[in-house]
C-alpha positions in Angstrom: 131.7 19.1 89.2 129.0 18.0 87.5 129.3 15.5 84.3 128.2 17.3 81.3 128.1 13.9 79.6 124.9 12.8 82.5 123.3 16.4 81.9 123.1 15.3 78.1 121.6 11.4 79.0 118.8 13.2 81.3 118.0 15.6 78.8 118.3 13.3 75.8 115.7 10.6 77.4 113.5 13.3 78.7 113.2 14.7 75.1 112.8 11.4 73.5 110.2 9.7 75.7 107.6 13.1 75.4 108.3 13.9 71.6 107.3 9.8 71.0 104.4 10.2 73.1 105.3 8.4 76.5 103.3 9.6 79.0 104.4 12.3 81.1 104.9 10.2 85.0 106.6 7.8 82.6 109.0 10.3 80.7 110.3 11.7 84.3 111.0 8.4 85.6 112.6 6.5 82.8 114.5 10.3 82.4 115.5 10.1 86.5 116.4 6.5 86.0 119.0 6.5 83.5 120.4 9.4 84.9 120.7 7.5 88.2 122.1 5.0 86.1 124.8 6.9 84.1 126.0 8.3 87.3 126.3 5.6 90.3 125.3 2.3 88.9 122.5 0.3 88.3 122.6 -0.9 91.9 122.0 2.7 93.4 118.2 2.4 92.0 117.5 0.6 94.7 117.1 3.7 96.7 113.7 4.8 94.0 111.9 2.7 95.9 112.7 4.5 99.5 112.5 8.1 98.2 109.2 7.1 96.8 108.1 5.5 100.1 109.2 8.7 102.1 107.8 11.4 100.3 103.9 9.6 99.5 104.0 9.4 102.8 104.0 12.9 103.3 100.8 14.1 105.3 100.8 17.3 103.0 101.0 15.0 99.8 98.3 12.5 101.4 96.1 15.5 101.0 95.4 15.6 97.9 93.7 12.8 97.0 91.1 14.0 99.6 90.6 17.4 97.7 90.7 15.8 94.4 87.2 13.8 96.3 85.5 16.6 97.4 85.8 18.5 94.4 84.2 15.4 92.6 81.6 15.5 94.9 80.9 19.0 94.4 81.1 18.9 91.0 79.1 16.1 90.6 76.7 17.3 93.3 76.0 20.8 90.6 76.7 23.0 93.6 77.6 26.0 91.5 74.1 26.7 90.7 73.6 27.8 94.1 76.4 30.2 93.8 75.9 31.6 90.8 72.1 32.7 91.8 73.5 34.2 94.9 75.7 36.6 93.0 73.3 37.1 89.9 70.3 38.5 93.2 72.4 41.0 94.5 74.6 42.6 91.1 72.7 41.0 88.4 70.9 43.9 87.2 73.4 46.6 87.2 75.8 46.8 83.5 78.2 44.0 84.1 76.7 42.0 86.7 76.3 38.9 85.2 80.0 39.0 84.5 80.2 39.7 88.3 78.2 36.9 89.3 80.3 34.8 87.0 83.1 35.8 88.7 82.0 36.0 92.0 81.0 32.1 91.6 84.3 31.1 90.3 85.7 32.4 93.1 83.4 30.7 95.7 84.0 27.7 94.0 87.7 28.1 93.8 87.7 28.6 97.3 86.3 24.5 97.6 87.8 22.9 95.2 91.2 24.1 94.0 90.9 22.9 90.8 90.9 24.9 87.6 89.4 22.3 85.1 86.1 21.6 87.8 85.7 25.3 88.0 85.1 26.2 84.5 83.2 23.1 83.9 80.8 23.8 86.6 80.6 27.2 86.5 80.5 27.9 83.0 77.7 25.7 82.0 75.9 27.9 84.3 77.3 31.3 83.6 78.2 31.0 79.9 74.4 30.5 78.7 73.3 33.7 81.0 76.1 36.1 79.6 75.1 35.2 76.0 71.4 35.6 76.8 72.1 39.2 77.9 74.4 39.8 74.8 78.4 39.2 75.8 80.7 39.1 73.1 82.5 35.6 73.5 85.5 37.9 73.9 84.5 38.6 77.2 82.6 35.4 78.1 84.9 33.1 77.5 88.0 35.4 79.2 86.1 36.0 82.3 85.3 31.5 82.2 89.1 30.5 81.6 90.7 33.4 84.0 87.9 32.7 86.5 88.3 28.9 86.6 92.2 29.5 86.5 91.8 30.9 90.3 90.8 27.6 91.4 94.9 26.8 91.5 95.8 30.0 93.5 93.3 30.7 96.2 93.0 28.7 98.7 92.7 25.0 99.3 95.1 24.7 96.2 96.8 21.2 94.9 99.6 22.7 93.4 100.3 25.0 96.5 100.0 21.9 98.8 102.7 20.0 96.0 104.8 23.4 96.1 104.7 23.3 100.1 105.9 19.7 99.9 108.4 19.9 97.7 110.1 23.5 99.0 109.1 22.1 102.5 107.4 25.3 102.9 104.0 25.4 105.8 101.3 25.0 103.2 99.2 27.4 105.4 101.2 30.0 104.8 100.9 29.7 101.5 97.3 29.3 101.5 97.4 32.6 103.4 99.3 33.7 100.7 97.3 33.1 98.0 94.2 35.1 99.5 95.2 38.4 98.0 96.6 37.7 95.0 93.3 35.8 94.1 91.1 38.2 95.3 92.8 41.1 93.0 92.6 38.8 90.1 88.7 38.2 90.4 88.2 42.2 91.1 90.1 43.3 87.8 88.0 40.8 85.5 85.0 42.0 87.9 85.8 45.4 86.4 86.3 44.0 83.0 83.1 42.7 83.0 81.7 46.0 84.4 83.5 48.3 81.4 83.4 45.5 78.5 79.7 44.1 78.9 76.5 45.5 76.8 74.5 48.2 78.5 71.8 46.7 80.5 68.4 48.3 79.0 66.1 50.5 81.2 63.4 48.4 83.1 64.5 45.0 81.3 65.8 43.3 84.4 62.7 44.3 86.5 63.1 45.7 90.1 65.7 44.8 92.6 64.1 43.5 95.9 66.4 43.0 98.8 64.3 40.6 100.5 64.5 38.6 97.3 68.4 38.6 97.3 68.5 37.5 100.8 65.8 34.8 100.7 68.5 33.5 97.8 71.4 34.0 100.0 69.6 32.4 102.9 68.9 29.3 101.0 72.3 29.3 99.9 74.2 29.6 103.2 75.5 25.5 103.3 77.0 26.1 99.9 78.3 29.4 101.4 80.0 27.4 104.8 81.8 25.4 103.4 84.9 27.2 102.4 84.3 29.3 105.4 84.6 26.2 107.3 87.8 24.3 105.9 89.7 27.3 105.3 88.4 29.0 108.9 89.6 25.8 110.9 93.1 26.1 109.1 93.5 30.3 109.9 92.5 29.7 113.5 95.0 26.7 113.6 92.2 24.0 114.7 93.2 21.6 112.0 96.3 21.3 109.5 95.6 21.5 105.7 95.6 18.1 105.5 93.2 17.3 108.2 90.8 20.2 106.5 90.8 17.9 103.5 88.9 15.2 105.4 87.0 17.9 107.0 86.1 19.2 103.6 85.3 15.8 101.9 82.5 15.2 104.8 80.9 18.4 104.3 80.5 17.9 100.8 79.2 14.3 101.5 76.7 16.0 103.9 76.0 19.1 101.7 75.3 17.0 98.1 73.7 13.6 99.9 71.5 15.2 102.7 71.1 18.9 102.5 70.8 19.3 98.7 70.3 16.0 98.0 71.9 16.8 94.4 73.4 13.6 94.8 72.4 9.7 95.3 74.0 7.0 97.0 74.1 5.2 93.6 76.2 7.8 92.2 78.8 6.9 94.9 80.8 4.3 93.3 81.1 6.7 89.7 82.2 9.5 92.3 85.0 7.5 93.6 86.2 6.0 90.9 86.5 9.4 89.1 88.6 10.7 92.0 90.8 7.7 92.4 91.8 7.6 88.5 92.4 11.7 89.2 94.2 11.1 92.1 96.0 7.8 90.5 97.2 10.2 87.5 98.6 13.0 89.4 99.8 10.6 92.0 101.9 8.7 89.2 103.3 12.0 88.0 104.4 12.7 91.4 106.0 9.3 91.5 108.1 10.3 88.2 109.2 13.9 89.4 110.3 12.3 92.2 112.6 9.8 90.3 113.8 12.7 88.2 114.8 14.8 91.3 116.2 12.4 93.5 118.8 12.3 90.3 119.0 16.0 90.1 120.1 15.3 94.1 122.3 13.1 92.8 124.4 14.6 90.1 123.9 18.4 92.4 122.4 20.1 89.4 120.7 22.4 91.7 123.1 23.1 93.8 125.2 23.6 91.1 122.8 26.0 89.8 122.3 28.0 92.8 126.1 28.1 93.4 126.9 29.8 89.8 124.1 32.1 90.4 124.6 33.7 93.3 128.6 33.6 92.7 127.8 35.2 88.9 127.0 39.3 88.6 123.9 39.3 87.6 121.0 41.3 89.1 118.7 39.1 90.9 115.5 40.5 89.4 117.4 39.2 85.8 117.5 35.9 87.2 113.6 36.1 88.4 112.4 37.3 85.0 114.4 34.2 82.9 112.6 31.8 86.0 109.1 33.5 84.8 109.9 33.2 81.3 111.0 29.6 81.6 107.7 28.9 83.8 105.7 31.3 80.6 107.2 28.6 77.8 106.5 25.5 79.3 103.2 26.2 80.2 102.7 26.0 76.2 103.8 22.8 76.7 103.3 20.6 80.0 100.6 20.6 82.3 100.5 22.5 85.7 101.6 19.6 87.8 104.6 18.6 86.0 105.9 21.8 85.4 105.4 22.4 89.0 107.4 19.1 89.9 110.1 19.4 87.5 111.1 23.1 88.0 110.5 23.6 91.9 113.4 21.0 93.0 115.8 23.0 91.0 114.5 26.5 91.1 113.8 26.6 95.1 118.1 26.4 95.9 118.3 29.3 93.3 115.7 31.7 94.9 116.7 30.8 98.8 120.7 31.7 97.2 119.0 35.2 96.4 117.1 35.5 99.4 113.7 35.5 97.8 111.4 34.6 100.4 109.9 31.3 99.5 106.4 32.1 100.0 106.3 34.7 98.0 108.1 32.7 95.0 105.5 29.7 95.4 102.9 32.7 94.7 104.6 33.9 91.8 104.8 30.3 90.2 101.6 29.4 91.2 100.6 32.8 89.0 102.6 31.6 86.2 100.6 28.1 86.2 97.5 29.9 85.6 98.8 31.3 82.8 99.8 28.0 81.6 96.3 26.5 81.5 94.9 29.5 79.6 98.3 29.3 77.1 97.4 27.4 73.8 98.5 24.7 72.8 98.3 22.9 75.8 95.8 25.6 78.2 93.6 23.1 79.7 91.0 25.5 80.6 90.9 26.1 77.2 90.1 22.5 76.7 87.1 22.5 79.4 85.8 25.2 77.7 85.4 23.7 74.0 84.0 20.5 76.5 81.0 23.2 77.4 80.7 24.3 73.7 81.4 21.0 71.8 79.9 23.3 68.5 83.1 26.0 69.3 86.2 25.5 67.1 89.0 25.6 69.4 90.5 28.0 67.5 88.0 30.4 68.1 88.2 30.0 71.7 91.6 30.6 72.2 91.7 34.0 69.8 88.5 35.4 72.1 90.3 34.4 75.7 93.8 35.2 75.2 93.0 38.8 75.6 92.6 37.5 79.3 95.9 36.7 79.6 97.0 40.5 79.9 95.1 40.6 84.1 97.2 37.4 85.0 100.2 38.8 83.9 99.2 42.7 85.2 98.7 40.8 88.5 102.2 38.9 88.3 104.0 41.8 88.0 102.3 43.9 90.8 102.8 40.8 92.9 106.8 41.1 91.9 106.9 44.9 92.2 104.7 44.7 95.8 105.8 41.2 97.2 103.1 42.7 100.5 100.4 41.6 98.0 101.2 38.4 98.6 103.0 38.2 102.4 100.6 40.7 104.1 98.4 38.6 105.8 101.2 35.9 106.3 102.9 38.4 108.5 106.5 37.3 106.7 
């Protein structure tokens, strides 16, 4: 049985550390600590150090680093540009197509980088200035810039999918594979948003479409184009793992900013890297805390506890799956995608395998729920990466124009819950 009195310590130095500002890899490990503490001992921390050991050393963990690095380079290399022009040839004239292209960029560029914050900050700088110049109200602007850049977490490569693989030990290729769909159907609803919501395109004003134009774009285009086709091909046809695609990845970009673009210098290097190691160093030292913090939720068998009263209680299952998503909505207000991710999964994962949810298809669901959290106020970091584009935008005004956004995130969560096939089709589960 578990000790209420422990419960109370690990909840009482959680609380404490993040309402007096300790930072967040510090408030889960002090947190798993004295719980470790108040239940075995002082001399039982002794294992932190091995847990620690054994899970960095986790080829899917070792990954991330590497995609945190080529999404620097990429970002730093202004490879968006070349997206962005590809989309805006072929749909840019027609009512809605800069949206499109917006949209369509985010998307290629999620499909590099799998970050959220890079996407918006690359993309929007480019597509931001073109939808105001043909009249978008910031309403739809700045939705289609914070959902768009949110996809960078859900399709494929994707850090938090790789963290949830680790963590639910669950083949992060899958759940790449996964992620496909659910992406896609995001990034063709705000494709139709932008088609209904944007201003009419006047007669003659965008000049007449030339084909060969489009494909002399799309041509020139073509490495930018490769590259997710290339890390995410190899992983499909099973020639390299997820984590060997990261190294695969951070070459191309090397070749693709330094030689064919040359977007990038060799003296830019050393600012490259140590961007990505203070990136990887931050979310690396968060992982370090979670880890603290669950090893003592092993400890005291708070999840198994969990799991047991849940699946023993008479409750329907889809009433338990609706108070996971709300907890998920709520402290997305609140934390950032990664801890949320770390803190939840250890004790949610025994609860969803006691229902028989098929994992896969619950990492999708919570990897849908993050991208609401970083388009959430107070704490939506895309919101934050936006007012970093528009340093002149009150916040305030931001948030009010994209959280109409929020309703094709959440349209898409529940189809995903009603039709769980959106999700495994293409895994074959």
């Amino acid at each position: 049985m578990i000790s209420l009195s422990v419960v109370l310590i690990l909840l009482a130095v959680l609380l404490i550390c993040l309402v007096a500002g300790v930072p967040i890899a510090m408030s889960l490990g002090l947190a798993g600590a004295a719980t470790i503490i108040a239940a075995s001992g002082v001399s039982y921390l002794v294992q932190i150090p091995l847990t620690l050991q054994r899970a960095l050393a986790d080829p899917v963990i070792l990954a991330v680093p590497m995609y945190i690095l080529m999404g620097e380079i990429l970002y730093r290399g202004r490879i968006g540009q070349q997206l962005f022009d590809v989309a805006n040839a072929w749909v840019g004239r027609l009512r809605g197509g800069t949206g499109v292209s917006a949209v369509t960029a985010f998307t290629f560029f999620a499909a590099i980088v799998g970050s959220s914050m890079a996407s918006v900050l690359t993309i929007g700088r480019i597509a931001l200035p073109e939808m105001e110049k043909v009249g978008y109200p910031k309403r739809l602007s700045y939705g289609l810039s914070v959902v768009g850049g949110s996809l960078g977490i859900l399709i494929p490569p994707s850090i938090p999918l790789i963290l949830y693989a680790s963590l639910a030990e669950v083949s992060p290729a899958d759940l790449f594979i996964a992620g496909i769909l659910p992406g896609l159907l995001i990034a063709a609803l705000l494709a139709v948003w932008a088609m209904i919501a944007s201003p009419r395109v006047p007669a003659g004003s965008g000049g007449r479409w030339s084909a060969g134009h489009a494909l002399r774009i799309t041509l020139r285009a073509l490495p930018d184009l490769s590259l997710p086709v290339i890390v995410l091909g190899g992983i499909y046809a099973g020639i390299y793992t997820p984590t060997e695609a990261a190294g695969v990845g951070v070459v191309l970009a090397l070749l693709l900013t330094l030689v064919v673009r040359r977007s990038l210098r060799l003296s830019d290097m050393p600012a490259v890297l140590i961007a990505a190691t203070r990136h990887s160093a931050a979310l690396l030292a968060i992982v370090c805390g979670a880890l603290v913090l669950g090893s003592a939720l092993t400890l005291i068998g708070l999840p198994q506890q969990l799991a047991r009263t849940v699946s023993e209680a008479d409750v329907p299952p889809w009433v338990v799956l609706l108070i996971i998503n709300v907890i998920w909505i709520i402290l997305g207000c609140f934390l950032e995608v990664i801890s949320i991710i770390l803190i939840t999964v250890p004790v949610f994962i025994p609860i969803a395998m006691a229902l028989g949810f098929d994992p896969v298809w619950f990492g999708i669901m919570m990897v849908i729920n993050m991208e609401l959290a970083v388009i959430t106020p107070p704490l939506g970091m895309n919101l934050f990466a936006l007012k970093a584009i528009l340093p002149h935008e009150r916040i305030e005004t931001i948030i009010r124009a994209a959280l109409p956004s929020l309703a094709i995130v959440l349209g898409v969560l529940a189809l995903v819950w009603i039709f769980p096939d959106i999700a495994l089709v293409l895994v074959g589960s």
